[in-house]
ZAMARGU-4260 file (C-alpha; in steps of 0.2 Angstrom, whole numbers, plus 5000, padded with zeros to 4 digits):
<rodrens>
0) 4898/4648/4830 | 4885/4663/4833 | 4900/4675/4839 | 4908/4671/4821 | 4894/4674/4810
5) 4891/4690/4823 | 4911/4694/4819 | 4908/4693/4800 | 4893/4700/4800 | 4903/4715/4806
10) 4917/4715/4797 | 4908/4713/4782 | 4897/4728/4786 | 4913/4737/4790 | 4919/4735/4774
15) 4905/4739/4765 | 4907/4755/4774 | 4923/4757/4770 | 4921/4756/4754 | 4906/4763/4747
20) 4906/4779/4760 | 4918/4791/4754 | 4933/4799/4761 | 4931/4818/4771 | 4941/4830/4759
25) 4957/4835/4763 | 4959/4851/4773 | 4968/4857/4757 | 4954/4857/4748 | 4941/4870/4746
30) 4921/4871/4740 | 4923/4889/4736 | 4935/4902/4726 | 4938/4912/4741 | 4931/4919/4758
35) 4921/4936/4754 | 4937/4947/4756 | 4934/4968/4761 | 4919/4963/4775 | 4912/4977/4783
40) 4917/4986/4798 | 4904/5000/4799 | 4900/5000/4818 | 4884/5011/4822 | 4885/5029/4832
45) 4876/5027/4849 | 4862/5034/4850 | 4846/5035/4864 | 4828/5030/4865 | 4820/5046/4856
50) 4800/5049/4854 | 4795/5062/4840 | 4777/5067/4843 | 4764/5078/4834 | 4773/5076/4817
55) 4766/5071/4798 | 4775/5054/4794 | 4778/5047/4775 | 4785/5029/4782 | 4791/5025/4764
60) 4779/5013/4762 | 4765/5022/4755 | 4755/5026/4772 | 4754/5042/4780 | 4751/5045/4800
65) 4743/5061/4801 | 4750/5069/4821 | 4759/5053/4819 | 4772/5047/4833 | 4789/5037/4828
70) 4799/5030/4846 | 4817/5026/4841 | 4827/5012/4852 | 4844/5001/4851 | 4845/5008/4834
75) 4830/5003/4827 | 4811/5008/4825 | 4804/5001/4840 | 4786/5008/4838 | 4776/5020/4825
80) 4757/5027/4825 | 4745/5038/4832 | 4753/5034/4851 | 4769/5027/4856 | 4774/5023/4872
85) 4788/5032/4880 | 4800/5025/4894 | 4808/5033/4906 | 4821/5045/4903 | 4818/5044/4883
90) 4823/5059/4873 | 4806/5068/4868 | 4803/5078/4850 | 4788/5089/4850 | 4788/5088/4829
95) 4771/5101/4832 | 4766/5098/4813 | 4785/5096/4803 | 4786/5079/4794 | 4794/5062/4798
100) 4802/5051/4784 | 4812/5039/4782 | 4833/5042/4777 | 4834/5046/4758 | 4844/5033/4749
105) 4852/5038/4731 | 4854/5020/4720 | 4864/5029/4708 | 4881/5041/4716 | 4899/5043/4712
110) 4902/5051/4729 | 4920/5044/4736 | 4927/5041/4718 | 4922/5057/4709 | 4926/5067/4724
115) 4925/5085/4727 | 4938/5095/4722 | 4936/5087/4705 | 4953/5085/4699 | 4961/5073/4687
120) 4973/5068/4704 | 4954/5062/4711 | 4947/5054/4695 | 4945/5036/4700 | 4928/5030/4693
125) 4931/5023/4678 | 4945/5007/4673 | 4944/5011/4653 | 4956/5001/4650 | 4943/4988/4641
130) 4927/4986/4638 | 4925/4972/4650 | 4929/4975/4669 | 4921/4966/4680 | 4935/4964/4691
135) 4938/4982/4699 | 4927/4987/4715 | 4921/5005/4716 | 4924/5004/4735 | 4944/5002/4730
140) 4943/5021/4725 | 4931/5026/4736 | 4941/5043/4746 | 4932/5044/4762 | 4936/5060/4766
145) 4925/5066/4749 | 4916/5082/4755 | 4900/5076/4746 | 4897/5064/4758 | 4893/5078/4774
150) 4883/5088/4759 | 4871/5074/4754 | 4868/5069/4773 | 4862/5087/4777 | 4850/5084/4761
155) 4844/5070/4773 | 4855/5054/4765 | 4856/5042/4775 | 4862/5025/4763 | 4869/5026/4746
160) 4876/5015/4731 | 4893/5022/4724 | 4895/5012/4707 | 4909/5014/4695 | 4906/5024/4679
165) 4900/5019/4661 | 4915/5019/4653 | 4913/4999/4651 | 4901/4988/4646 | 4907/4979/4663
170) 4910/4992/4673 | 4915/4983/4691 | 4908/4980/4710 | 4895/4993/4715 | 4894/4997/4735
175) 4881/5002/4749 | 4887/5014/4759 | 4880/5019/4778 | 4881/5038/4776 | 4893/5041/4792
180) 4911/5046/4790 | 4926/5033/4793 | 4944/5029/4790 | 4939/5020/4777 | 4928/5013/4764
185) 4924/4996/4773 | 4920/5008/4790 | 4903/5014/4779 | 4898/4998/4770 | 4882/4992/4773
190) 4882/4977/4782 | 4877/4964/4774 | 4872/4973/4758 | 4874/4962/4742 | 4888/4969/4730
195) 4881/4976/4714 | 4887/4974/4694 | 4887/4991/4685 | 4885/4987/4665 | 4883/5000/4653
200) 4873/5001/4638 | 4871/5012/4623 | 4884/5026/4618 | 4898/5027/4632 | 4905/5010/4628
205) 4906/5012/4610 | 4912/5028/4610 | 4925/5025/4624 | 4933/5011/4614 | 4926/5015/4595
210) 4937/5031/4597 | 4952/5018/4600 | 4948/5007/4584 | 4944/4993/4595 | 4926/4983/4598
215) 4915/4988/4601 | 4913/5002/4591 | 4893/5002/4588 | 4878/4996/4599 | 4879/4978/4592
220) 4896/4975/4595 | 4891/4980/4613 | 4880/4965/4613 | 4890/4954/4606 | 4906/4959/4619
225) 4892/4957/4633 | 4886/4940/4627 | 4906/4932/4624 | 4910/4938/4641 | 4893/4932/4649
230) 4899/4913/4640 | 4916/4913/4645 | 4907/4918/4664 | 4894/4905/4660 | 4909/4889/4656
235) 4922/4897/4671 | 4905/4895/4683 | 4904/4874/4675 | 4922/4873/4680 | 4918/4879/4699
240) 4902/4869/4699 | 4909/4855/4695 | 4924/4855/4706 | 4914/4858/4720 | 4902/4843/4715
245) 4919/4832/4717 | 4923/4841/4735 | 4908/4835/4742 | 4908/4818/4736 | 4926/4819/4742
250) 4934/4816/4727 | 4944/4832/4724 | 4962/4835/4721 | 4970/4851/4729 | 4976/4852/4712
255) 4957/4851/4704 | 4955/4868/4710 | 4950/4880/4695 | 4962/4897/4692 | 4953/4909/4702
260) 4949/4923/4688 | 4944/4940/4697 | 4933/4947/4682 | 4923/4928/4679 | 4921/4929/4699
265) 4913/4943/4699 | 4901/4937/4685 | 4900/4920/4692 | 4892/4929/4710 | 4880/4935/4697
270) 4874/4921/4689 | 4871/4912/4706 | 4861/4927/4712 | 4872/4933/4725 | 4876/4950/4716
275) 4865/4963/4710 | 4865/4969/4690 | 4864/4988/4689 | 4863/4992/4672 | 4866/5008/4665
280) 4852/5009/4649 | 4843/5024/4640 | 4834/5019/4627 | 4819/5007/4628 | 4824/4994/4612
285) 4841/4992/4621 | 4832/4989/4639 | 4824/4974/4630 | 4838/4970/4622 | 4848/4968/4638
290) 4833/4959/4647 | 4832/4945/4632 | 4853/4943/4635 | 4848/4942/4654 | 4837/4927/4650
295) 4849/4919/4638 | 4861/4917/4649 | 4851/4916/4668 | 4853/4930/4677 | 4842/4947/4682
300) 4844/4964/4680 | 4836/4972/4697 | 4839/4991/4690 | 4839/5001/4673 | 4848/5018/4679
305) 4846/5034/4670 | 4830/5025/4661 | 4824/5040/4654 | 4814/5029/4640 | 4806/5019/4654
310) 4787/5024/4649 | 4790/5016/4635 | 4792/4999/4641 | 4784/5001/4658 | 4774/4985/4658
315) 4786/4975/4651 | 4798/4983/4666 | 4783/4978/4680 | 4784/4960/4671 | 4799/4954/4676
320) 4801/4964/4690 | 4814/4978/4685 | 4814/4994/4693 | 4821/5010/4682 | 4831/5023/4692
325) 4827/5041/4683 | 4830/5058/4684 | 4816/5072/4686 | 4818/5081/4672 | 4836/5079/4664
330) 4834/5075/4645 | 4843/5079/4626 | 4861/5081/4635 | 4865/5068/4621 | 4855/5059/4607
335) 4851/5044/4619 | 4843/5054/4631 | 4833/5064/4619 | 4816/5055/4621 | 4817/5058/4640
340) 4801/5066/4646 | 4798/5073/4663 | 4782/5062/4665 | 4793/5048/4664 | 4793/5042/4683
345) 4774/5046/4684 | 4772/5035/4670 | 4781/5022/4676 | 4773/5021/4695 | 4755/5022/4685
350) 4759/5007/4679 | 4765/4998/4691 | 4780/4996/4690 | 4796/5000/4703 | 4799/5021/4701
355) 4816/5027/4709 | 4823/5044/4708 | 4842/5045/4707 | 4855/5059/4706 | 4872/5053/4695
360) 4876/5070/4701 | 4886/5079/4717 | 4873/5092/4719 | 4859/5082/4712 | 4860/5072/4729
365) 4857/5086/4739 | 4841/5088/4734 | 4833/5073/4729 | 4817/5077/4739 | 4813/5091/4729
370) 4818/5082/4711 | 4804/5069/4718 | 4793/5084/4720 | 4796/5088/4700 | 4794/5071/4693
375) 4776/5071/4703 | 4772/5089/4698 | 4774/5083/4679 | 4764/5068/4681 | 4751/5078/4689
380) 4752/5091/4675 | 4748/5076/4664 | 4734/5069/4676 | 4743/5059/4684 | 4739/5062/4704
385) 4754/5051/4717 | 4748/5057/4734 | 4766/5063/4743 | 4765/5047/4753 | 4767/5037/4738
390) 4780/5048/4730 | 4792/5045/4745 | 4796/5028/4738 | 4803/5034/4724 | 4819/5039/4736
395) 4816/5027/4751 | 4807/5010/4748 | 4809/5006/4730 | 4829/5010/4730 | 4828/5000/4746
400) 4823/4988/4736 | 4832/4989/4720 | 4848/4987/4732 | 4843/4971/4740 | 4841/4981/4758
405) 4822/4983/4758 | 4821/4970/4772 | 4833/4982/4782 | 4829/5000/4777 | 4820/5010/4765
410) 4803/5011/4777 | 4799/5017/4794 | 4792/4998/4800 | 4797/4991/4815 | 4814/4981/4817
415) 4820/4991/4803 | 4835/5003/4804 | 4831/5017/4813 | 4836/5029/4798 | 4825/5043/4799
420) 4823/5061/4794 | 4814/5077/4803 | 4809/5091/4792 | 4805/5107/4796 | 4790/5108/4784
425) 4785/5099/4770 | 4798/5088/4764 | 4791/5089/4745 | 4794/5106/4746 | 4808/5119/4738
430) 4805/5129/4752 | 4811/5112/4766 | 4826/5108/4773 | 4830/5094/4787 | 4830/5098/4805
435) 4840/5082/4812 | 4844/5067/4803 | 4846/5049/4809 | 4857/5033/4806 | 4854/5018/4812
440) 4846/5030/4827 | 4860/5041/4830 | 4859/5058/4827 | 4871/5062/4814 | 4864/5080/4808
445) 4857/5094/4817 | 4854/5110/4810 | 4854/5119/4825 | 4870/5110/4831 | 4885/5114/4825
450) 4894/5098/4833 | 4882/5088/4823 | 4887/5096/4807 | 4899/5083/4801 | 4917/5090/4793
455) 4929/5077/4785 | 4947/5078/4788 | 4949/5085/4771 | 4938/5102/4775 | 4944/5101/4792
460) 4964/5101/4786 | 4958/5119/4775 | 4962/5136/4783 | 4947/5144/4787 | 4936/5128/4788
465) 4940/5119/4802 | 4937/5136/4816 | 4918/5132/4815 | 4912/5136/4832
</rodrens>
């Protein structure tokens, strides 16, 4: 009698099981639109232990180590201060008073997809085709062999972010790039660096597509084309929610699976916080504008670029945590730019807010040490004093930070990249030029080195370019 109350008790429990657990999905079935497609493949240079010594370092985090010392191992920063150890057959750098800071990185470049030689044959950047374009990657256009790329490194670049233009409204996929020449765009990317959103504001939308008789045509109809398409993104990330809500109660249908849209996926990596927005944005009442559209509809701007009306709204930028990415001293070029003063970054950093100094420009990038200088020169015109260990941010930490690498890069702290930069005087100076440059701990530049004066094939393939001795 027990061993059948036992066998039904079991039975019965078994059913309950049976019926109440559900079923593992089918292997047909997936919980997400698609494996992240176009992974990295950048593979770091080897390098060796080196030891600088005697040198003035900026870390990018707003100390200074006067006759500072910086050990670089397995790629990384392995030790920084007034002493460091040194291990046995360790490359030795007497720095005898030059300056130490971390790589430069430029949040705002066109290199790879407005290459040099500019030609309409080379002209990938913008997909005007309409205003909304969230679909297209910049890295898809992105020409390796662009010589900019060498050019900006000797200006001591080591990371940067190639975005598409501002055609659009949506513009496409941003990308973090490792500044070392590859095959292709994938052999630069940043590992594991989120993907940006480039969106536009202001006068390049509506006069790309007013000039066609099509919306939007003035800056409202920018925001209403930027809210629709935010909805449509909003009810397209429902769908995926909810089908993925069915997958893991096991309840899903291969069938069940949404359409995969390309532009929606792009927005919907937004809304759940996997992709950066890099907005393209002049004018202050439009930087509010788009941070009240960013609340409607739940996600974050991390950077106004080209924010030359940044002072404006500085506190309201250090509220919700926005960093503006400005130019020096570049203002008027057209009427949304005509407020742009050159205390602007100063401004912005007094108040507490994320400063970064960009380029937009091919030249420009060369040189973004000594547009730093200017922005700091102006604010200290307008009594405004950044000590120079501070201002380094504006090109190192804070675009670390606007690109979601900040826990990577950006500063000389230990376990970070060792992406670094030797001077051969003061780096805020016109007069400055770097010595040797760094990547991930590898000597990529030398100025006294002709083998370590990168060519691409392109410049090497051009009579007279490639007999460098």
């Amino acid at each position: 009698m027990m061993r059948k109350v036992i066998l039904a008790s079991l039975l019965l429990t078994a059913a309950c099981t049976t019926t109440n657990a559900p079923p593992p999905p089918p292997a047909s079935v997936a919980a997400a639109p698609a494996p992240k497609p176009f992974p990295s493949t950048y593979k770091a240079y080897p390098g060796v232990t080196t030891v600088i010594r005697g040198a003035t370092i900026y870390d990018g985090a707003g100390h200074r180590i006067d006759n500072g010392q910086i050990r670089l191992e397995n790629g990384k920063v392995a030790e920084i201060g007034t002493t460091v150890s040194v291990p046995a057959g360790a490359t030795v750098i007497e720095a005898n008073g030059r300056y130490v800071t971390p790589g430069i990185i430029d949040i705002h470049s066109h290199l790879g997809v407005y290459p040099s030689p500019g030609v309409d044959a080379n002209s990938d950047g913008n997909e005007a085709t309409a205003p909304a374009r969230p679909e297209v990657w910049s890295e898809h256009s992105i020409w390796p062999q662009d010589p900019g790329f060498t050019r900006a490194l000797a200006g001591g670049v080591t990371s940067l972010h190639i975005l598409p233009g501002s055609a659009n409204l949506f513009g496409g996929r941003g990308v973090t790039v490792k500044n070392v020449l590859g095959r292709t765009a994938q052999d630069m990317k940043f590992p594991d660096a989120p993907m940006s959103l480039k969106m536009a504001c202001g006068e390049n939308p509506k006069r790309v597509y007013g000039s066609r008789n099509q919306m939007p045509s003035t800056r409202m109809g920018n925001i209403a084309v930027d809210r629709q398409t935010w909805a449509d993104a909003t009810a397209y990330k429902r769908r995926w929610d909810d089908y993925n809500k069915r997958v893991a109660a096991g309840t899903a249908k291969p069938s069940d699976m949404p359409r995969r849209e390309l532009g929606n996926e792009t927005l919907m990596g937004v809304l759940n916080g996997e992709i950066l927005v890099q907005n393209h944005c002049y004018r202050a009442d439009e930087m509010a504008n788009t941070i009240a559209m960013s609340n409607e509809f739940g996600y974050k701007v991390t950077t106004f670029h080209h924010a030359v009306e940044a002072y404006k709204i500085a506190d309201l930028l250090k509220a919700n945590g926005i960093c503006s990415a400005m130019w020096a001293d570049w203002w008027g070029f057209k009427m949304e730019s005509y407020d742009g003063i050159r205390e602007n970054v100063a401004l912005v950093q007094n108040a507490g807010a994320c400063a970064i100094v960009h380029s937009d420009d091919a030249n420009g990038i060369q040189r973004l040490n000594q547009e730093a200088a200017k922005a700091a020169a102006a604010g200290k015109r307008a009594g405004i004093n950044i000590p120079p260990e501070v201002i380094w941010e504006w090109v190192s930490l804070n675009p670390a930070k606007g690109l979601g690498i900040a826990d990577k890069t950006g500063s000389l702290e230990v376990g970070k990249m060792a992406d670094v930069v030797l001077w051969n005087g003061d780096p805020l100076s016109v007069y400055s030029r770097p010595e040797k440059v760094w990547i991930d701990g590898a000597v990529m530049f030398d100025t006294s080195d002709p083998k370590r004066r990168p060519m691409t094939d392109f410049e090497l393939g051009q009579p007279g370019m490639g007999d460098v001795k």
